[in-house]
C-alpha positions in Angstrom: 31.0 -78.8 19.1 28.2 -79.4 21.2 25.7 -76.5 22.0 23.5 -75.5 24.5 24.9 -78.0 26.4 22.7 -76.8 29.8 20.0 -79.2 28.2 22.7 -82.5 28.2 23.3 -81.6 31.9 20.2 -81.0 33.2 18.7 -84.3 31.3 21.9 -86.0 33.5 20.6 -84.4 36.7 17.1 -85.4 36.1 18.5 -89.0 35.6 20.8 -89.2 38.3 20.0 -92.7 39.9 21.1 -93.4 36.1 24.8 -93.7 36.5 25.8 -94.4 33.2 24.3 -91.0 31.8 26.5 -89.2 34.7 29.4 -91.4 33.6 29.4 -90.4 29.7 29.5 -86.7 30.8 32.6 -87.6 33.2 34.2 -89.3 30.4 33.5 -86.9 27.4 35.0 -84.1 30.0 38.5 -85.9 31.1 38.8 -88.7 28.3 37.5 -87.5 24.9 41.1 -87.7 22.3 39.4 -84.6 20.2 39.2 -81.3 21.3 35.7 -80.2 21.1 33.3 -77.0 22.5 30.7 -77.3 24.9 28.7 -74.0 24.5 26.2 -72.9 26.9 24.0 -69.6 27.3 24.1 -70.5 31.1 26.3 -72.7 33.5 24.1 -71.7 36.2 22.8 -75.5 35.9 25.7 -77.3 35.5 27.0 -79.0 38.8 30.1 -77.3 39.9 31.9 -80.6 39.9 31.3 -80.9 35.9 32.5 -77.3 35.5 35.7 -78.0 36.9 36.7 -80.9 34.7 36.4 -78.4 31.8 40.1 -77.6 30.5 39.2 -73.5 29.6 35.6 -71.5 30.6 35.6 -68.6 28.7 32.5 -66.1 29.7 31.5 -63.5 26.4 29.3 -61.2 28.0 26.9 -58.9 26.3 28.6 -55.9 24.6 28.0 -52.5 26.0 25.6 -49.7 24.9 27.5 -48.3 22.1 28.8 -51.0 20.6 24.9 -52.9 20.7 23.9 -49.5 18.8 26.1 -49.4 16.5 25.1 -53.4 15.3 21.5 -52.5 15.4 22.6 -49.2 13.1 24.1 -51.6 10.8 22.2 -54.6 10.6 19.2 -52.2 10.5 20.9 -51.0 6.8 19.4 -47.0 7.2 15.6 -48.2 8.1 15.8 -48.3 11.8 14.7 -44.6 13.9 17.6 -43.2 16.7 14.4 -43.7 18.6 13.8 -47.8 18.1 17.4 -47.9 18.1 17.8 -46.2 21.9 14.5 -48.2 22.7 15.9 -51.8 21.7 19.1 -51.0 22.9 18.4 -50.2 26.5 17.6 -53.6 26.9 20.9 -55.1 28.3 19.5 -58.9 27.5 19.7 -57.8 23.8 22.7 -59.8 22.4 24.3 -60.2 19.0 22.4 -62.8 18.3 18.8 -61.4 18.4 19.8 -58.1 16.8 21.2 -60.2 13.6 18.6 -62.6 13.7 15.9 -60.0 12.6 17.6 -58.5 9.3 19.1 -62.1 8.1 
């Protein structure tokens, strides 16, 4: 599994008179015997052409209102307000992973 794989892409962009960088992405996308994840938290940097040599892109968007409430509710354990709770909430960039990372 490789993650936040935006940053492997952008270094082969910034290096593209270096072929052989651009070459071991092309080759880890069509030739690599292992299955293995590439997770990003944005493709908006990845050349179109590197996108399309990926077998599955699977987008997991934010969840909605209620559901982001609910988490906050319960990682919260009983100590966060309605109030904080609508507040943090109403943010739609608030994902899964900030909410959990506060009460770990």
């Amino acid at each position: 599994m490789l993650d936040e794989i935006e940053d492997i892409f952008q270094v082969a962009e910034a290096a593209v008179s270096n072929r052989s960088q651009k070459g071991w992405i092309n080759l880890m996308l069509e030739e690599n015997a292992l299955p293995c994840f590439w997770l990003s938290n944005s493709i908006e940097a990845i050349d179109a052409a590197h996108i399309r040599r990926l077998d599955l892109v699977i987008e997991v968007p934010n969840p909605p209102l209620a559901q982001r409430k609910q988490m906050l509710r319960e990682y919260g354990g009983g100590k966060v307000s309605d109030a904080l709770v609508e507040q943090l909430c109403a943010h739609e960039q608030i994902t899964p992973a900030v909410l959990g990372a506060r009460w770990a």
